[in-house]
C-alpha positions as CSV (number, residue, x, y, z in Angstrom):
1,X,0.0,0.0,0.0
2,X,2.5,2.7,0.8
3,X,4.4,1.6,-2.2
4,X,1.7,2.2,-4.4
5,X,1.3,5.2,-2.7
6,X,4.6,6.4,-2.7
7,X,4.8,6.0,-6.4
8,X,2.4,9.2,-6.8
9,X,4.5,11.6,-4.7
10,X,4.7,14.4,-7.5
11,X,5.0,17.8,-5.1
12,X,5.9,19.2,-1.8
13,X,2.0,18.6,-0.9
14,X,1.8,15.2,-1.9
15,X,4.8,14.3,0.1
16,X,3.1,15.8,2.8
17,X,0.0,13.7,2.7
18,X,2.0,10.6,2.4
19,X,3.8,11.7,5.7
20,X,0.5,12.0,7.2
21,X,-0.7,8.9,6.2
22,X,1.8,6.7,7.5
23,X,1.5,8.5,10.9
24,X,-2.2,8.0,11.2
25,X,-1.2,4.5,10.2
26,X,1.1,3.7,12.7
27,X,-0.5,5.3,15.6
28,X,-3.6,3.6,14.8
29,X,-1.9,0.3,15.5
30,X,0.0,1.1,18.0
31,X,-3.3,2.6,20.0
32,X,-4.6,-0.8,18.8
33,X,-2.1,-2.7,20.0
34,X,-2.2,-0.9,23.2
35,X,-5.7,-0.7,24.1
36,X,-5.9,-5.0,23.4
37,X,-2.8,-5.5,26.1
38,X,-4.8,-3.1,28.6
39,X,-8.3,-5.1,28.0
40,X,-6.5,-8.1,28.4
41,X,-4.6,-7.0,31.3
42,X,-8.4,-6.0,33.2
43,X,-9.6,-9.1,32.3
44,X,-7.1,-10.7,33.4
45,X,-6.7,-9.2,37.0
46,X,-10.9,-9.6,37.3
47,X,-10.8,-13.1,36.3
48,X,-12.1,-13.1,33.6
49,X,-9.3,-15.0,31.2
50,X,-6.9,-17.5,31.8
51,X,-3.2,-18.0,30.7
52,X,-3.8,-19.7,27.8
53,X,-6.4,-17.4,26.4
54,X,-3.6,-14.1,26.9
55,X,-1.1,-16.7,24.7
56,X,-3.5,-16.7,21.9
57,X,-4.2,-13.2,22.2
58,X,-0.7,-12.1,22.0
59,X,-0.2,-14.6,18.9
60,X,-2.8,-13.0,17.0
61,X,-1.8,-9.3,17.6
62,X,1.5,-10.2,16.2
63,X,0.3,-11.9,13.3
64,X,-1.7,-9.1,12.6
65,X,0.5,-6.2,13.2
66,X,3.9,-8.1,12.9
């Protein structure tokens, strides 16, 4: 996606939507990423999942965000 994207960087203000882009990007995924640990992490301490279910958890977020 950002390839493709990068590929039609012609002027100053393309470049700067590009740059915006990929911030919105990554700190949607990283707010992601964070808010899923702290839901996990109440659950958790209210008892609500066990070990096993936090391992699959943590699995998944990194397939998805690597």
């Amino acid at each position: 996606m950002a390839q493709a994207a990068a590929k039609n960087i012609k002027a100053k203000e393309d470049l700067n939507e590009f740059r915006q882009m990929l911030t919105r990007i990554t700190v949607e995924a990283a707010l992601n990423a964070e808010l899923d640990e702290h839901y996990v992490k109440v659950q958790l301490s209210e008892g609500r999942l066990n070990k096993e279910l936090l391992a699959v958890k943590r699995q998944l977020n990194f397939m998805k965000y690597g």
